[in-house]
MARLUM-486142 format. One line per 3 residues: number of its first residue (from 1); their letters; for each residue x, y, z of C-alpha. Coordinates in Angstrom, 1 decimal. Each point is the difference from the previous one (the first is absolute). Example, Ala and Ser with C-alpha at 12.3 -4.5 7.8 and 13.67 -1.06 7.14 Angstrom:
residues 2
1 = as = 12.3:-4.5:7.8 | 1.4:3.4:-0.7;
end
This chain:
residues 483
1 = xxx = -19.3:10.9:21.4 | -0.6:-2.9:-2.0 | 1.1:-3.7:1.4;
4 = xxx = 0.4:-3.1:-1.5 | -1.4:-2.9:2.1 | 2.7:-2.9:-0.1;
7 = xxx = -2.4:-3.1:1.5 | -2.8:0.5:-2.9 | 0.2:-2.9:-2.6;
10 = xxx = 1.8:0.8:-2.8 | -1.1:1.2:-3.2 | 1.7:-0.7:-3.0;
13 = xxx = 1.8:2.6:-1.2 | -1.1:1.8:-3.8 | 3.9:0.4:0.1;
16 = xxx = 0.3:-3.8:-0.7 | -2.2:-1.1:-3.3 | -0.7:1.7:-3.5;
19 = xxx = 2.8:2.2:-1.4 | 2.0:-0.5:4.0 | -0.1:-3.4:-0.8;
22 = xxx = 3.9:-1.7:0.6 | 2.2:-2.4:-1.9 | 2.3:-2.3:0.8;
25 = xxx = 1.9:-1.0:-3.0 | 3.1:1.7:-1.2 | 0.7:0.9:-3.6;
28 = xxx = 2.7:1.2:-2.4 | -1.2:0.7:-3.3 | 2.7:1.4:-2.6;
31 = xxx = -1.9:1.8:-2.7 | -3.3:1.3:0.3 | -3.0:1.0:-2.3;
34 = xxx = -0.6:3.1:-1.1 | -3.5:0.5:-0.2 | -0.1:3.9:-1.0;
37 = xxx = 2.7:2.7:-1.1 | 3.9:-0.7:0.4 | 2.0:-0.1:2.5;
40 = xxx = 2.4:3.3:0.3 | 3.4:-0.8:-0.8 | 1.4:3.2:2.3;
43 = xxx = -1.1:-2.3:3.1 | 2.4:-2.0:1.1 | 0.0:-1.6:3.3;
46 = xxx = -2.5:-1.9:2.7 | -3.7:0.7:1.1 | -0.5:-1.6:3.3;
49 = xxx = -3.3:-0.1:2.1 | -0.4:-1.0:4.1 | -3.0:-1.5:1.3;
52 = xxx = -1.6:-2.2:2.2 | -0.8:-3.2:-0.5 | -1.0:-2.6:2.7;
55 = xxx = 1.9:-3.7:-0.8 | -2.7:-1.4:2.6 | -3.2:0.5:1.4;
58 = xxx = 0.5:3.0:2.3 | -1.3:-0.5:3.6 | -3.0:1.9:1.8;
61 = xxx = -0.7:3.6:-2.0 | 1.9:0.6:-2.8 | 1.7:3.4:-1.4;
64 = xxx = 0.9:0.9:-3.3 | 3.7:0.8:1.8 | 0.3:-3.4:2.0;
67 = xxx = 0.9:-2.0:-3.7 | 3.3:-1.5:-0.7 | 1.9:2.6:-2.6;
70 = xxx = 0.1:-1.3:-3.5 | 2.3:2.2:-2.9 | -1.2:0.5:-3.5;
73 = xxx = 2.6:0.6:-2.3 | -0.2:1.1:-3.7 | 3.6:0.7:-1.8;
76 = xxx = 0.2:2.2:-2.8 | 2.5:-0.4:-2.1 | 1.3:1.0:-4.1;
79 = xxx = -3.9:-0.2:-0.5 | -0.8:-3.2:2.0 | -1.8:-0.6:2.9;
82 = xxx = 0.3:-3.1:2.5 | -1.6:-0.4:3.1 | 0.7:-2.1:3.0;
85 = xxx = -2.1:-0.3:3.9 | 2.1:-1.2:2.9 | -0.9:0.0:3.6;
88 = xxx = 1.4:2.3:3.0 | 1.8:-2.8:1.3 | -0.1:1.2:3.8;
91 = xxx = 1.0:-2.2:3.3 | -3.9:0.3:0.3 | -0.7:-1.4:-2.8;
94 = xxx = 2.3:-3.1:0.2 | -1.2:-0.6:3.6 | -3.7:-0.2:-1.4;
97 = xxx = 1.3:-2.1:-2.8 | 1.5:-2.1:2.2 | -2.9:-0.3:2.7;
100 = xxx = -2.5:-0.2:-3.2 | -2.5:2.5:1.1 | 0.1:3.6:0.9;
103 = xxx = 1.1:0.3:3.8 | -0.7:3.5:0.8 | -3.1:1.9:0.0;
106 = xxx = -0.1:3.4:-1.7 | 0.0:3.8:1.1 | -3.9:-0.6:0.5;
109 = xxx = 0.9:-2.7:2.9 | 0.7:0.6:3.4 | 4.2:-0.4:-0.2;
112 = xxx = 1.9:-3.2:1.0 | 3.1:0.6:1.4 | 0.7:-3.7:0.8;
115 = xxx = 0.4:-1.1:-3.7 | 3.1:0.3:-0.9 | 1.0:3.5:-2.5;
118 = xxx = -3.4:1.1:1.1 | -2.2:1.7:0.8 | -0.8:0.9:-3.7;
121 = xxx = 2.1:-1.6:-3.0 | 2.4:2.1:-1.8 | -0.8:-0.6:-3.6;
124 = xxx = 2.1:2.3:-1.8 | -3.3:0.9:-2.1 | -0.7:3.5:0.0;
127 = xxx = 2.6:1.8:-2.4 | 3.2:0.0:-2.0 | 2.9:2.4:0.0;
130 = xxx = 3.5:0.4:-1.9 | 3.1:0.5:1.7 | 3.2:-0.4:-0.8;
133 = xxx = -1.3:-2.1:-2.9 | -1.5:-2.4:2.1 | -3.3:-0.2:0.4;
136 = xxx = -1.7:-0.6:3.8 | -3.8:-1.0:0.6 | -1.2:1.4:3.0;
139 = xxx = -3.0:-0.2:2.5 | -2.8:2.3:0.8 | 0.4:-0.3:4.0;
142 = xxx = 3.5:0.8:-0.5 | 2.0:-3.0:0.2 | 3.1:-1.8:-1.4;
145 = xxx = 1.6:1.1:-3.8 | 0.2:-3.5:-2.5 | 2.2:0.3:-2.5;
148 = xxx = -1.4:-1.0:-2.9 | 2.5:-1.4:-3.2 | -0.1:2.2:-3.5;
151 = xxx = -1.4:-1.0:-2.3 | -1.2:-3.6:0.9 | -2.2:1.4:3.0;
154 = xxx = 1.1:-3.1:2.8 | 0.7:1.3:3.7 | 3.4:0.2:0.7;
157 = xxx = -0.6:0.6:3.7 | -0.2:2.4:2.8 | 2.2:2.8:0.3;
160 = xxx = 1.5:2.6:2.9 | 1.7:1.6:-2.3 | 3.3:-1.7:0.9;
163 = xxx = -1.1:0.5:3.8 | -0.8:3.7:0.5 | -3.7:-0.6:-0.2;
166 = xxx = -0.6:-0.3:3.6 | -4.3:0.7:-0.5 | -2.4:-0.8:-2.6;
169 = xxx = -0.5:1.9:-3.4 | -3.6:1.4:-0.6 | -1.5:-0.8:-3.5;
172 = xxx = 0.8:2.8:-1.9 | 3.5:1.7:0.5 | 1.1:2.4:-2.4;
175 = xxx = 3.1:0.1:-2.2 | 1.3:3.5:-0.8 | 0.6:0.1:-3.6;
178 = xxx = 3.2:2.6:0.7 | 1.5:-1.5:2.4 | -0.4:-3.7:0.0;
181 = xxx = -0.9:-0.1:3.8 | -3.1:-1.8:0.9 | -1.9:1.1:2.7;
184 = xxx = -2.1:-1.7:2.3 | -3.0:-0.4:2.9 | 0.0:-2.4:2.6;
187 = xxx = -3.3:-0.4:2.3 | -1.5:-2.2:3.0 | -2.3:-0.7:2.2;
190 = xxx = 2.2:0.4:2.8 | 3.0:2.6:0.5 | 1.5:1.7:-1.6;
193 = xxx = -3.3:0.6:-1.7 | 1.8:1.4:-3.3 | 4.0:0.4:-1.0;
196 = xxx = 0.8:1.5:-3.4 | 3.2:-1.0:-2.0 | 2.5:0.6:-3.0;
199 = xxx = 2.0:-3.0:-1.9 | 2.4:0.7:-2.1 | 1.1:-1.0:-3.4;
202 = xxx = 1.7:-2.2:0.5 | -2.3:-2.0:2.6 | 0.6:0.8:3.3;
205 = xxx = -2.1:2.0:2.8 | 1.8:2.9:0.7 | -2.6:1.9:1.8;
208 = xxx = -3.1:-1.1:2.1 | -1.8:2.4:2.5 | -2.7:-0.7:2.2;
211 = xxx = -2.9:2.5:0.4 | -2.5:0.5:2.8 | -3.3:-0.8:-0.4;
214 = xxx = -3.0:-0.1:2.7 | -0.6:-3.6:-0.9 | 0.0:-2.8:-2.8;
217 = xxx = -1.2:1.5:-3.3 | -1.5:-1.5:-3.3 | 2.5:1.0:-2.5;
220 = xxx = 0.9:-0.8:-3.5 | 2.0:2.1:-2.3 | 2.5:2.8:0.4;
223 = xxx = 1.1:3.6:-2.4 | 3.6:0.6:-0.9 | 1.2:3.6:-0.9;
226 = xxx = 3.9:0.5:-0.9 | 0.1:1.3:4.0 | -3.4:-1.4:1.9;
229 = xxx = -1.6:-3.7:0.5 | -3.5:0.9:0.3 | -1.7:-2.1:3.3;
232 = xxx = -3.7:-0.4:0.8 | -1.8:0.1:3.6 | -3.8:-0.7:-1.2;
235 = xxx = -3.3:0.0:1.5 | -0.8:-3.5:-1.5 | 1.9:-2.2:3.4;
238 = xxx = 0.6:-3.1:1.1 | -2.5:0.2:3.5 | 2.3:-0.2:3.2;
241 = xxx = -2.6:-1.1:2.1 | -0.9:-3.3:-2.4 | 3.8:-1.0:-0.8;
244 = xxx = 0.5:-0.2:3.7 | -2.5:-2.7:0.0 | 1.7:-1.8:-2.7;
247 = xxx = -2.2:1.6:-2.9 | 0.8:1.5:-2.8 | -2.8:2.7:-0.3;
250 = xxx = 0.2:4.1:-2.1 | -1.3:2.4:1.0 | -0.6:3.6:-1.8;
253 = xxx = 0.3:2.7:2.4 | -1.8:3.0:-2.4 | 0.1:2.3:2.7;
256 = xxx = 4.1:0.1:0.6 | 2.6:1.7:-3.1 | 2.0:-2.5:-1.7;
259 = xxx = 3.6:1.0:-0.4 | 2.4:0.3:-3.0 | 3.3:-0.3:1.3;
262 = xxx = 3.1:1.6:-2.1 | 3.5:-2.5:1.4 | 3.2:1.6:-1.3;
265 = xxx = 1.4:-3.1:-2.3 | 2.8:-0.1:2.6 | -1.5:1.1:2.8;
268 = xxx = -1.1:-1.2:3.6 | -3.9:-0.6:1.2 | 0.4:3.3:2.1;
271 = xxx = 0.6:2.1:-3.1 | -3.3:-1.0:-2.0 | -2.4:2.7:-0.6;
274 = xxx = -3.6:-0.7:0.8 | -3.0:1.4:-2.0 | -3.3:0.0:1.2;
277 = xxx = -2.6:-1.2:-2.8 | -3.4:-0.7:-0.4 | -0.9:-3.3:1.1;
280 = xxx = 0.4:-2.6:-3.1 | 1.6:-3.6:-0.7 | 1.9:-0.9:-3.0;
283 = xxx = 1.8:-3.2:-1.4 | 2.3:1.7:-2.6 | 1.7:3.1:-1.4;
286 = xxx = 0.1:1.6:-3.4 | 3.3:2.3:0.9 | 1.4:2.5:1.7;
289 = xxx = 2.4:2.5:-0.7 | 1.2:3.7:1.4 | -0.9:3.4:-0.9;
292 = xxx = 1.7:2.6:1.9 | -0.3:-0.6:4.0 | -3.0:-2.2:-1.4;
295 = xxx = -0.3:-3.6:-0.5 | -2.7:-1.3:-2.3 | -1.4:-3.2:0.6;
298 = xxx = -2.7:-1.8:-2.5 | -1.9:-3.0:1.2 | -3.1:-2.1:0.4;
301 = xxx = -1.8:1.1:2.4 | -3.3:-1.8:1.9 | -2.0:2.3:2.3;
304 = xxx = -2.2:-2.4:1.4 | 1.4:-3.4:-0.1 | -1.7:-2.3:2.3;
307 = xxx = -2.7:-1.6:-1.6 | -2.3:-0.2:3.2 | 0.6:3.1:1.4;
310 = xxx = -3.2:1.0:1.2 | 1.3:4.3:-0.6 | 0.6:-0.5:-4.0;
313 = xxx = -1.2:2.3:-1.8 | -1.0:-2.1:-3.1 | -0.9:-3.7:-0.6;
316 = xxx = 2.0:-2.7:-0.9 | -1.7:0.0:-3.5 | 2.2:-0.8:-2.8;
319 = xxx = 3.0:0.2:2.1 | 2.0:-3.6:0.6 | 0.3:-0.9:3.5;
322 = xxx = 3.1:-2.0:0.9 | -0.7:-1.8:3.7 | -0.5:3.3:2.1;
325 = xxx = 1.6:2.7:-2.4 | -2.8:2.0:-2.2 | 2.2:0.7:-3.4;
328 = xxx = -0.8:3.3:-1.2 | 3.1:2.5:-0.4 | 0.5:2.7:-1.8;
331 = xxx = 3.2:1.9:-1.6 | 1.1:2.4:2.3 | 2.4:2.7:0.6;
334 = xxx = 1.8:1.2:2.9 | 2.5:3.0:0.4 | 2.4:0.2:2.9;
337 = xxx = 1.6:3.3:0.3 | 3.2:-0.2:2.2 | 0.9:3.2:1.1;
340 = xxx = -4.2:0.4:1.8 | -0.6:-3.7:1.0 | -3.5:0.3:-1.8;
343 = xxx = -1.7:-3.0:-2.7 | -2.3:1.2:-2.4 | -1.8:-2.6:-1.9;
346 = xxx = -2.7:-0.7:-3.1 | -1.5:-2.4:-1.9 | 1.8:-1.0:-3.7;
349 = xxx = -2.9:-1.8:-1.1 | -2.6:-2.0:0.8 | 0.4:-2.9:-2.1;
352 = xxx = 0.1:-3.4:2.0 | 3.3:-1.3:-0.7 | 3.0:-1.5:1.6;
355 = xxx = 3.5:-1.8:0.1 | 1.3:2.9:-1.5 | 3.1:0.1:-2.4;
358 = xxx = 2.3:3.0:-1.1 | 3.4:-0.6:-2.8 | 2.7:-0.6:3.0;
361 = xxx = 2.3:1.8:-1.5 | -1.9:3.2:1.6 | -0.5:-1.8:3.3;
364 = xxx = 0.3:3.0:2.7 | 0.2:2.5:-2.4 | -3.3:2.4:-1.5;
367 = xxx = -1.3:-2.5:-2.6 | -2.9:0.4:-2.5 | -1.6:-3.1:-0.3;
370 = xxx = -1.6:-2.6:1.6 | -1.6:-3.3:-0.8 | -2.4:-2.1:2.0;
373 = xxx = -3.0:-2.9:-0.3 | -3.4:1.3:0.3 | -2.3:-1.7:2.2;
376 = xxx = -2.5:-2.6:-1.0 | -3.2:0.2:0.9 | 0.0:-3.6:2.1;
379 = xxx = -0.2:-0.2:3.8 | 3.4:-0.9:0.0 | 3.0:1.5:-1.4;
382 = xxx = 0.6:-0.5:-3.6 | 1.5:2.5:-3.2 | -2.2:0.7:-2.9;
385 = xxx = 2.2:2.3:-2.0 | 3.2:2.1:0.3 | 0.1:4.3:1.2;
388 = xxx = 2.3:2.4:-0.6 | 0.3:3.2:1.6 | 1.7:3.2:-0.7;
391 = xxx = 1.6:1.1:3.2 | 0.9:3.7:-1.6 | -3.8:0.6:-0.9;
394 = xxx = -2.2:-2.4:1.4 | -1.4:-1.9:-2.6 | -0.2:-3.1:-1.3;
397 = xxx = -0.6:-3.0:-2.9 | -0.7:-3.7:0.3 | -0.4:-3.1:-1.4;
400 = xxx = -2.7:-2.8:1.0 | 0.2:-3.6:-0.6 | -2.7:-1.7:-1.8;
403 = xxx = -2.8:-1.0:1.8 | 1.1:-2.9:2.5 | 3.3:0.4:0.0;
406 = xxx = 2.4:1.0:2.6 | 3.2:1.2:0.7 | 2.2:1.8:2.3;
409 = xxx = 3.2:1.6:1.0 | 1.9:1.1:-3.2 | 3.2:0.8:0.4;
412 = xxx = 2.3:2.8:-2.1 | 2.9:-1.4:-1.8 | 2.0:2.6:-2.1;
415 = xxx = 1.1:-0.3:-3.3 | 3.4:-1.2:-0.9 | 0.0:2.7:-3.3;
418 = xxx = 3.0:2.5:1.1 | -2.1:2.6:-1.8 | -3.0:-0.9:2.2;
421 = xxx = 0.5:1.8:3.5 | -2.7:2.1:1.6 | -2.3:-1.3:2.8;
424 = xxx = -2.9:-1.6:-2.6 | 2.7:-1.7:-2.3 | -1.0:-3.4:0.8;
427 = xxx = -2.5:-3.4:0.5 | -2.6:-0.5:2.5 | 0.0:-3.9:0.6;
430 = xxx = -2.9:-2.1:1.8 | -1.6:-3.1:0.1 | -3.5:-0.3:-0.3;
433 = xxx = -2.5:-3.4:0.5 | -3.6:-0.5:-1.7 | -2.0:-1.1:3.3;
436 = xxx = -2.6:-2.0:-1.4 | 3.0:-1.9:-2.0 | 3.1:0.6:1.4;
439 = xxx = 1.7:0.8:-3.2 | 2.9:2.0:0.9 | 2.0:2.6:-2.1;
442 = xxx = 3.1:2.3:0.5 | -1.0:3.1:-1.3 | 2.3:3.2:-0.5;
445 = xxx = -1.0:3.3:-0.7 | 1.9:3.6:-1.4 | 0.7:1.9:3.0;
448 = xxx = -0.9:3.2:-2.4 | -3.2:-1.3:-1.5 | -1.7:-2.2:2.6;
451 = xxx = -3.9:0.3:-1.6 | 1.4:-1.8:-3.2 | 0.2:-3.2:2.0;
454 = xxx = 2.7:-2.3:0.0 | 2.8:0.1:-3.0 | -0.1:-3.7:1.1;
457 = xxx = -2.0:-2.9:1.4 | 2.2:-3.2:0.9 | -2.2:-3.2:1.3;
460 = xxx = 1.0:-1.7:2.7 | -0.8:-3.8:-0.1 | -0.6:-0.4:3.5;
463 = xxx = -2.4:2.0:2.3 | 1.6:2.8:1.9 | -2.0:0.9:3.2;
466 = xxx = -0.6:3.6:1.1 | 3.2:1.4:2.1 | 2.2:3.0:1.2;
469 = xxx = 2.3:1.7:-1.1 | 2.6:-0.4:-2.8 | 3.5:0.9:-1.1;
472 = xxx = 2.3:0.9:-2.8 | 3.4:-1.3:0.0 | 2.4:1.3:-2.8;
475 = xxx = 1.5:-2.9:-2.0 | 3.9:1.9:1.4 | -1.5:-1.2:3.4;
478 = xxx = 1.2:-3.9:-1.1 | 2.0:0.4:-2.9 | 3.5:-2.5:0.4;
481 = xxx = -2.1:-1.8:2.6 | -1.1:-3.6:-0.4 | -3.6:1.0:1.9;
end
C-alpha cells in the first residue's frame, strides 16, 4: 500500500514549471501563420483543447488535475485558421478571483469541507464533449456540465439539463453516434457509490440507475455499445480506512479481481453483469463494441500503478509518475462472452501510450483504428509523437516530434468531402509546445498517412501549456448562431 503523508512540507510540484507552466492572459487571434504545408480545405469546423491551468499559486502539494480549466480553440475554416484561449469560467473560479488567491487546497490535501463549494474545486478542466450542438466541459472527479458558447469559447454557465440532472456527470460520457443519446457515469465518495444514466437528444435525463458497489471507487471513463454501458469496479481504490479519517489515500489491492460490469443502456443497477478480471487500473477507453453474446472492450490498461508499491514488478524507470499513480499502461483487450459469464483478455501492444482517440462516428461499434500520444521519456507525463494502431491486425505506425517538442491528445475530425466516408477519411489535430521555448504550433496530420507528418503546421503566437483532452465540433454545430 503506498500512502501519501499530508503534514510533510511541500514540494513543489514538476507539474507546475517548464512546458506545465500557466498563463493568464486571454487571446483572439484571427488569422494565423502557416509555417509548413496548407491547411485542408475539406475541414471545416472547431479544434478545441481542455486543460488545467492554475490562475493562482495553488496551496500545499500541487496536482497536475487541481488547475483551473483553460480551452484552446483553433477554427478551420474555407482554408483559414484562427485561434482563440478562454478560461472555464466556473463559480470556483470567480470566488478565487474575487478572494484573490486560490482558497482551496488540492486532491493532495487533507479535504475542507468548511469552505464553501469545497472540499475540492470543480474546475470544469478535464474534457470536452458535443451534444446536441452544444459543447459542455466537464471535470475529472465527476462534477457539474459548463456549457461552453460555439464558436467564441466563453462559459455560458452551469447546466442540469433543464432540471433532470439530479447527480454529477463524470468526465467522459459518451454520445452514440446512431442514436443521438448521451450516456453517462456518475461517482462519489459516499453512496450511492456509482449510478449510470442516458440523456436524450434533445437534453434531458431520461434514465439514471444506481449500481451497488462495496464502497467508493476511483473511476473515470465509461464503454457505450448500441445495447450496454460498460462500468468498472477496479483494484486501484480509494482506501476506506484513510477517507474515514478525512484522507484522501489509493490503494491497489493486486490480490482481489477487478470487475467489468455490462449495464443494459436502460436498465436498473440489479441487472449489470459482473466480470471478474485480472487486477489492473485504467483512465480511458479505446472502444467497445459486440460480437455475438460477446462484448469487446479495448483500453489502456496499467497493471501496476502505484508508484511505491513495494510488490511491483519493475521500476519506475522511464515511466512518469503523477503524485502516487506509476503511468505505464498498455493496450489491452478484453472479451466478455454473455451466454458463459467468462473474460478473456490480452495485450494489443506494448507501446506506452495514452488518451486514446477513435473517428466517433464508430463509437460503440468494431472500429479499425486508433490514435494516441506516445510517452516521453520525462518523469512526468508529456507526448513525444503520435501512434496508430490497427485493431484488426495488431500493428502499428507513428510519428515523432522533433527533438524537444511536445504534444498531446489529437483529436479525429472527419472530412467534409461527401466522397470521403470510411473510418480513416479525415485530420488528426493537436497542439504541440517547444519546452525550452514555448513556441507553440497547431499541427494536423492525414488520418491515412500519419508517418508523413503534418500536411500542416499553424503557429500559435502565444504559448500553449501541456493539457487534456480535445474536441471536434462540426461547423453545423453553430451555424445561424451568433456564438
Amino acid at each position: 500500500m503506498t500512502t501519501i503523508d499530508h503534514d510533510r512540507t511541500a514540494v513543489r510540484s514538476g507539474y507546475l514549471d517548464g512546458p506545465y507552466r500557466p498563463i493568464h492572459e486571454e487571446h483572439t487571434v484571427d488569422d494565423l501563420t502557416v509555417v509548413a504545408g496548407a491547411v485542408p480545405a475539406d475541414l471545416d469546423g472547431l479544434f478545441v483543447r481542455n486543460g488545467s491551468n492554475p490562475a493562482f499559486e495553488p496551496r500545499g502539494r500541487y496536482h497536475w488535475f487541481d488547475g483551473d480549466g483553460m480551452l484552446h480553440g483553433v477554427r478551420f475554416d474555407g482554408g483559414r485558421a484562427s485561434y482563440r484561449n478562454r478560461w472555464v469560467r466556473t463559480a470556483g473560479l470567480a470566488a478565487d478571483q474575487e478572494a484573490g488567491e486560490a482558497r482551496l487546497g488540492g486532491i493532495l490535501e487533507r479535504p475542507d469541507f468548511s469552505v464553501p463549494g469545497g472540499p475540492f474545486k470543480d474546475t470544469g478542466n478535464t474534457d470536452l464533449v458535443v451534444h446536441g450542438n452544444k459543447l459542455y466541459a466537464l471535470w475529472w472527479l465527476s462534477g457539474q456540465a459548463h456549457e461552453i458558447s460555439l464558436p467564441s469559447l466563453e462559459t455560458v454557465g452551469v447546466t442540469d439539463f433543464d432540471g433532470t440532472l439530479t447527480t454529477s456527470i463524470n468526465a467522459h460520457p459518451k454520445v452514440d453516434p446512431d442514436t443521438g443519446e448521451m450516456l453517462f457515469t456518475s461517482y462519489s465518495m459516499l453512496p450511492p457509490y456509482l449510478t449510470f444514466g442516458v440523456i436524450d437528444p434533445d437534453g434531458r435525463v431520461v434514465h439514471n440507475e444506481a449500481v451497488d458497489l462495496p464502497g467508493p471507487r476511483l473511476q473515470h471513463d465509461l464503454a457505450i455499445t448500441p445495447r450496454f454501458s460498460v462500468l468498472f469496479d477496479m483494484s486501484l481504490q480509494w482506501d476506506p480506512d484513510q477517507l474515514a479519517r478525512g484522507r484522501t489515500h489509493v490503494r491497489f489491492y493486486r490480490d482481489v479481481n477487478s470487475r467489468i460490469g455490462l449495464a443494459p443502456r436502460f436498465g436498473t443497477g440489479d441487472e449489470v453483469q459482473w466480470f471478474e478480471v485480472s487486477p489492473f487500473f485504467m483512465y480511458h477507453v479505446v472502444n467497445a463494441w459486440e460480437e455475438g453474446d460477446e462484448v469487446v472492450l479495448i483500453g489502456c490498461r496499467m497493471a501496476e500503478p502505484l508508484a511505491d508499491d513495494p510488490d511491483n514488478v519493475a521500476s519506475n524507470d522511464g515511466v512518469p509518475i503523477l503524485a502516487q499513480l506509476r503511468l505505464e499502461p498498455v493496450l489491452w483487450e478484453w472479451r466478455l462472452d454473455r451466454s458463459t459469464g467468462v473474460a478473456t483478455e490480452r495485450a494489443i501492444d506494448g507501446t506506452l501510450a495514452e488518451f486514446p482517440r477513435i473517428n466517433d462516428a464508430w463509437l460503440g461499434r468494431r472500429n479499425r483504428w486508433s490514435y494516441s500520444p506516445t510517452f516521453a521519456a520525462m518523469p512526468t507525463l508529456a507526448f513525444d509523437g503520435l501512434v496508430r494502431h490497427d485493431l484488426t491486425d495488431g500493428s502499428t505506425v507513428d510519428y515523432r516530434y522533433p527533438e524537444g517538442w511536445l504534444g498531446g491528445e489529437a483529436v479525429f475530425a472527419p472530412s467534409t468531402d461527401p466522397d470521403r466516408t470510411d473510418e480513416a477519411d479525415g485530420y488528426l489535430i493537436t497542439l504541440v509546445t517547444e519546452a525550452a521555448t514555448g513556441r507553440s504550433e497547431a499541427q494536423v496530420f492525414d488520418a491515412r498517412d500519419l508517418p508523413a507528418g503534418p500536411v500542416v503546421r499553424l503557429e500559435i503566437p502565444v504559448r500553449v501549456p501541456i493539457g487534456y483532452h480535445t474536441e471536434w465540433v462540426p461547423a453545423s454545430a453553430w451555424a445561424g448562431s451568433d456564438g
